[in-house]
C-alpha positions as a Markdown table, in Angstrom:
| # | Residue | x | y | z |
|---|---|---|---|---|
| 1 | Unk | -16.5 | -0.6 | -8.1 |
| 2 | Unk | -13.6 | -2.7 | -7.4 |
| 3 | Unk | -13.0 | -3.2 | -11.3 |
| 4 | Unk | -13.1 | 0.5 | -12.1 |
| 5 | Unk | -10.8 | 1.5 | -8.8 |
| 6 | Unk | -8.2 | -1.3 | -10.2 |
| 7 | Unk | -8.4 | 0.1 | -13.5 |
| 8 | Unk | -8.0 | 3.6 | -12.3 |
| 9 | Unk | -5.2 | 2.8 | -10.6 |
| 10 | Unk | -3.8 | 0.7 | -13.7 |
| 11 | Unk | -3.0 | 3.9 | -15.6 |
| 12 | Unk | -6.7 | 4.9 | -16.6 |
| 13 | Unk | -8.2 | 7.7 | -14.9 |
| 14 | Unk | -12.0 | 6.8 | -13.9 |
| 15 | Unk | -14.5 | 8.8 | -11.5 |
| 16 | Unk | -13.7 | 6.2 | -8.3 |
| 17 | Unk | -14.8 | 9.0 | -5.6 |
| 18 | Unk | -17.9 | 9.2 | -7.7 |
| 19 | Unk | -18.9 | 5.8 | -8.3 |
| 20 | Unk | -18.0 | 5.4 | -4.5 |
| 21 | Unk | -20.2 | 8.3 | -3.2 |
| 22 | Unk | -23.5 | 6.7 | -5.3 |
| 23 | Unk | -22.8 | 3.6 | -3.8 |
| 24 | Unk | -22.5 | 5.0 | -0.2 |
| 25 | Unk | -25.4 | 6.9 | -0.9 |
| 26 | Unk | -27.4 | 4.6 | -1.7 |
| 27 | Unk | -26.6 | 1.8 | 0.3 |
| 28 | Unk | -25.8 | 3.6 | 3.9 |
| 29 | Unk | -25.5 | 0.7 | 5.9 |
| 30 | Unk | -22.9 | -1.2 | 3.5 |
| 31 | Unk | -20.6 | 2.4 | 3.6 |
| 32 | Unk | -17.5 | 0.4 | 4.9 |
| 33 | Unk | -17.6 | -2.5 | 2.3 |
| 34 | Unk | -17.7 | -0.4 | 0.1 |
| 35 | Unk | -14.7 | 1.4 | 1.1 |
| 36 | Unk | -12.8 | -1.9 | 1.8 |
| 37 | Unk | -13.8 | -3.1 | -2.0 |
| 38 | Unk | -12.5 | 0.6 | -3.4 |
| 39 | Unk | -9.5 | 0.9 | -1.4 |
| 40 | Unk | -8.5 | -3.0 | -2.5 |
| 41 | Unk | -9.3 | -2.4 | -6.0 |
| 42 | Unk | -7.1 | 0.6 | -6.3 |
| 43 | Unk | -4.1 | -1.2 | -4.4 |
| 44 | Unk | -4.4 | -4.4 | -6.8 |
| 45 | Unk | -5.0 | -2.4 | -9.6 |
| 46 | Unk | -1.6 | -0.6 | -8.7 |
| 47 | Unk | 0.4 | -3.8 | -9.4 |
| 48 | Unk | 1.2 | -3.3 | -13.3 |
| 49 | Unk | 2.4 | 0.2 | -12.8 |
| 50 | Unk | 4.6 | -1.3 | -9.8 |
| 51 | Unk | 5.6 | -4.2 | -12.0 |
| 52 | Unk | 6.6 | -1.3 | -14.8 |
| 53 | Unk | 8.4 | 1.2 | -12.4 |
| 54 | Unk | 10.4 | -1.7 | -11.3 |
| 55 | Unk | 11.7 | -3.1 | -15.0 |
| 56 | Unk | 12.3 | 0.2 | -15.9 |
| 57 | Unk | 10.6 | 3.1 | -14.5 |
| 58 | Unk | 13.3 | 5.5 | -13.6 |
| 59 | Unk | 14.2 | 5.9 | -17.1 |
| 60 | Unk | 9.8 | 6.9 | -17.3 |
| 61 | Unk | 10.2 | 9.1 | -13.8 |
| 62 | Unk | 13.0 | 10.9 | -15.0 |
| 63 | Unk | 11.7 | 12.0 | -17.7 |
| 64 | Unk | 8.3 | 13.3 | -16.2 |
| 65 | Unk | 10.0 | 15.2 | -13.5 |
| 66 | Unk | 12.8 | 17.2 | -12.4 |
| 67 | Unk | 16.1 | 16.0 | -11.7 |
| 68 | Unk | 16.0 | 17.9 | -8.3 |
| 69 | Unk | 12.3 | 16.5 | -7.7 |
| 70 | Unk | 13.3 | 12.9 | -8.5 |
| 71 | Unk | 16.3 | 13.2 | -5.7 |
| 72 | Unk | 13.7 | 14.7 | -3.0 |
| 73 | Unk | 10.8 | 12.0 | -4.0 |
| 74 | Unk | 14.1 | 9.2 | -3.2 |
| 75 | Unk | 15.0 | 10.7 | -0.2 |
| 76 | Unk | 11.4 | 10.6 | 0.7 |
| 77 | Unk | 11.3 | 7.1 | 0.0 |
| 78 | Unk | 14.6 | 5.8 | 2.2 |
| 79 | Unk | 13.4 | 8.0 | 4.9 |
| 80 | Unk | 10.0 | 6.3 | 5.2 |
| 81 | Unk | 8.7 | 4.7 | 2.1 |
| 82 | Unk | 5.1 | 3.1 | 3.6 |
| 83 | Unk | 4.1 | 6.8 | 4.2 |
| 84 | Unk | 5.9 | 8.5 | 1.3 |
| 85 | Unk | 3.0 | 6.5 | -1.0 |
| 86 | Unk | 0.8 | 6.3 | 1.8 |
| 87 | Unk | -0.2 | 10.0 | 2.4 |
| 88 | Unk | -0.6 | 10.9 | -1.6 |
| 89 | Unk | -2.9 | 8.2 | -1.7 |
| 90 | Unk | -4.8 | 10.2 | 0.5 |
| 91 | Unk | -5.3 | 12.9 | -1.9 |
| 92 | Unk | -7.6 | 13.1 | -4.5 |
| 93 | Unk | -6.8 | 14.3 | -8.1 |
| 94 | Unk | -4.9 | 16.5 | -9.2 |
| 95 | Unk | -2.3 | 14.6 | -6.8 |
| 96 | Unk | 0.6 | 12.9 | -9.7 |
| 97 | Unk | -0.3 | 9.6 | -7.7 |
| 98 | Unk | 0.4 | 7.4 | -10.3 |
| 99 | Unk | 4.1 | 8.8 | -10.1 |
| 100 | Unk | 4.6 | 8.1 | -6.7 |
| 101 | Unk | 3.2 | 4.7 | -7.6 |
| 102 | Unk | 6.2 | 4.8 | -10.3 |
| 103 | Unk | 8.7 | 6.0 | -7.5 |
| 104 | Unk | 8.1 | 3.1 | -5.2 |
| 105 | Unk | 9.0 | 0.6 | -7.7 |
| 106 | Unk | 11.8 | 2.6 | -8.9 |
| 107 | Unk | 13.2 | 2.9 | -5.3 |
| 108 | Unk | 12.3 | -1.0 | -5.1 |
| 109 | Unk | 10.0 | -0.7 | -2.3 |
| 110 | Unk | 8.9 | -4.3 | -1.0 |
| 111 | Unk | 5.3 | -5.5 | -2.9 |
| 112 | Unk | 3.7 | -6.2 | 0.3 |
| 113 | Unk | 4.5 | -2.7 | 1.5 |
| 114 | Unk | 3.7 | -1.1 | -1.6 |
| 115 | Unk | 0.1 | -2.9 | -1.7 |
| 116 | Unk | -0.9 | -1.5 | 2.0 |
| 117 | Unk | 0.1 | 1.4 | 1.5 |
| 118 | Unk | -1.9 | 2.6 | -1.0 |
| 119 | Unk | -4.9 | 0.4 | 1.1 |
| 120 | Unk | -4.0 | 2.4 | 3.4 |
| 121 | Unk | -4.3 | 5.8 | 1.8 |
| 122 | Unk | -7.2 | 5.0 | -0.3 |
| 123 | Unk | -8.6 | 3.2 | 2.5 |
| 124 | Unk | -8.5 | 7.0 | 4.3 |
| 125 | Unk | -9.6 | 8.9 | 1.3 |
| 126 | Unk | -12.8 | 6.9 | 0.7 |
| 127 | Unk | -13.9 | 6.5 | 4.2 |
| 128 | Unk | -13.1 | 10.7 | 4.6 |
| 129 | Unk | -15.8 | 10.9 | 1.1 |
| 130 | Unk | -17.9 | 8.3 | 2.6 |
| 131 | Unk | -18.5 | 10.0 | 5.9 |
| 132 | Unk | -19.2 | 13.6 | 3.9 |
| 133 | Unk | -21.3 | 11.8 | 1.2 |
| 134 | Unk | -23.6 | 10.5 | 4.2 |
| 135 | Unk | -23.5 | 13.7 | 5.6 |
| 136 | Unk | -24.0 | 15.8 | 3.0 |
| 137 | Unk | -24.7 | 13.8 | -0.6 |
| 138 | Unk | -23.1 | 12.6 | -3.3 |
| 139 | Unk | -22.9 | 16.3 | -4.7 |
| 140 | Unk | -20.0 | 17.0 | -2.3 |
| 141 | Unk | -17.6 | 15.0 | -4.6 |
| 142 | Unk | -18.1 | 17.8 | -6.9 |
| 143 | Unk | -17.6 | 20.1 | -4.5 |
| 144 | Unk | -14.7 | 18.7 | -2.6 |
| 145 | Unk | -13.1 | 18.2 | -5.8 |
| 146 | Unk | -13.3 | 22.0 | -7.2 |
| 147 | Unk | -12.2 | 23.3 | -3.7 |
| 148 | Unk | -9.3 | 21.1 | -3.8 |
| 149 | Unk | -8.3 | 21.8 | -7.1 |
| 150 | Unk | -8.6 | 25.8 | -6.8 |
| 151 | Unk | -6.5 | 25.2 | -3.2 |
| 152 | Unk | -4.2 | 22.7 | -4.1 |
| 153 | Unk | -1.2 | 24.6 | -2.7 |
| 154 | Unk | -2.9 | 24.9 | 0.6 |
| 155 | Unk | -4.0 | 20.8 | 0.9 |
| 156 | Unk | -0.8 | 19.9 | 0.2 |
| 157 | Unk | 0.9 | 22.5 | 2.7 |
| 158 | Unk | -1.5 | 21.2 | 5.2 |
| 159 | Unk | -1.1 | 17.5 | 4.5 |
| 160 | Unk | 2.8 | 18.1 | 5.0 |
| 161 | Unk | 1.9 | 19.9 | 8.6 |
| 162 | Unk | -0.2 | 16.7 | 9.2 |
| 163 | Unk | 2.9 | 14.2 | 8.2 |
| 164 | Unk | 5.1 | 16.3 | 10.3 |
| 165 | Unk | 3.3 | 16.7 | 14.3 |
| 166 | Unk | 2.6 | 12.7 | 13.4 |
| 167 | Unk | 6.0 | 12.1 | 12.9 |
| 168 | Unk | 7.1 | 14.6 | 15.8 |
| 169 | Unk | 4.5 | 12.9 | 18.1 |
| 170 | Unk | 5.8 | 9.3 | 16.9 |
| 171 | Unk | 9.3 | 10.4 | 17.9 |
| 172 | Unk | 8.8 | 12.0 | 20.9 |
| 173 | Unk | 6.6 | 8.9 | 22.0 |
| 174 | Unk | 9.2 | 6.4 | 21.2 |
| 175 | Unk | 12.1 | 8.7 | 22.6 |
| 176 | Unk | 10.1 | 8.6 | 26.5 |
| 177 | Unk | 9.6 | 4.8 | 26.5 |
| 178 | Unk | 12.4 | 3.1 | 28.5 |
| 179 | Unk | 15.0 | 1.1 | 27.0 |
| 180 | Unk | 15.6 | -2.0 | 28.6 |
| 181 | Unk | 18.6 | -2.0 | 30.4 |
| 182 | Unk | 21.2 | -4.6 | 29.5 |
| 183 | Unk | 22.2 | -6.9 | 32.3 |
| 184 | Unk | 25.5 | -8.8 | 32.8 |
| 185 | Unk | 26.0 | -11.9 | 34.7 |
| 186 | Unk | 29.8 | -11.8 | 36.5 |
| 187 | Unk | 31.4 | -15.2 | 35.4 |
C-alpha cells in the first residue's frame, strides 16, 4: 500500500482508495495504520514531482493552465500555502492534485511544509474512506467516487464553504484573545 500511494503520487495514477478500503476491510482493527502508511506513502511519493516543479515547473504549470488560474493558485499559495495543498489533498480524483503538487514547488513552498501537507490531506481523505468502508464496505469507493465525479462542482463549492467558516472561526478566535500589553520601566 505505501509503494502504490508513493507511486500514485509520483505521477502514476493507481487505485489508492481502493487498495486502502480492502485493506481496512479486511483488517478492521489495523484501520489507522493503514491510513498512516497511505497518507505517508502519498506524501513521500510527492517528492519527485516537488523536486520537478521546483527546477522548472512553472514553465510545466503554465502551460497546463490558465494564465488567470495560475495567478489565483499563487495568490492562494502566499496567502496560506499549508492549506492551499492541504485541502485538495483531501479530495479524491478528478481533483488536478498533482498540479497543486506542481504549484507548491513552483511557488517554493518549504519541503517540510510541503510533505505534511499532503499527510495531512491524505491523512483526512483515507481516514474519511476508512470510516465509510467500515461502515458500509469496500463497495462505497465506487460509489463515493461516481457521486463525486457527477457533483464535482458541488464538492468543491462545499469544500471552499468549509475552508472559509474555518478560517472565519480561526480569525475571530485569534482576534478575542488578549494581547499582552507592553510595559515600560521609567528610568
Amino acid at each position: 500500500m505505501f509503494a502504490i500511494a508513493g507511486i500514485d503520487s509520483a505521477l502514476l495514477g493507481m487505485p489508492v482508495d481502493a487498495i486502502v478500503a480492502a485493506y481496512v476491510y479486511q483488517d478492521r482493527h489495523r484501520f489507522i495504520l493503514y491510513v498512516v502508511i497511505a497518507s505517508l506513502g502519498s506524501a513521500l511519493g510527492s517528492i519527485p514531482l516537488y523536486f520537478i516543479g521546483y527546477f522548472g515547473g512553472e514553465k510545466v504549470l503554465r502551460k497546463r493552465i490558465s494564465e488567470e488560474r495560475f495567478l489565483k493558485i499563487h495568490q492562494s499559495f502566499e496567502q496560506h500555502e499549508f492549506w492551499a495543498l492541504m485541502f485538495p489533498g483531501m479530495l479524491p480524483p478528478p481533483m488536478p492534485f498533482k498540479l497543486f503538487v506542481l504549484a507548491a514547488a513552483v511557488f517554493e513552498m518549504r519541503l517540510t511544509h510541503f510533505l505534511g501537507a499532503i499527510f495531512a490531506g491524505r491523512f483526512v481523505r483515507f481516514l474519511v474512506l476508512a470510516l465509510l468502508t467500515l461502515e458500509f464496505g469496500p463497495q462505497i469507493v465506487e460509489i463515493a467516487g461516481s457521486g463525486f465525479r457527477q457533483h464535482f462542482g458541488w464538492v468543491l463549492l462545499a469544500a471552499a464553504i468549509a475552508a472559509l467558516v474555518w478560517i472565519i472561526l480561526w480569525r475571530r478566535k485569534a482576534a478575542a484573545r488578549p494581547t499582552g500589553e507592553i510595559t515600560s520601566e521609567a528610568s
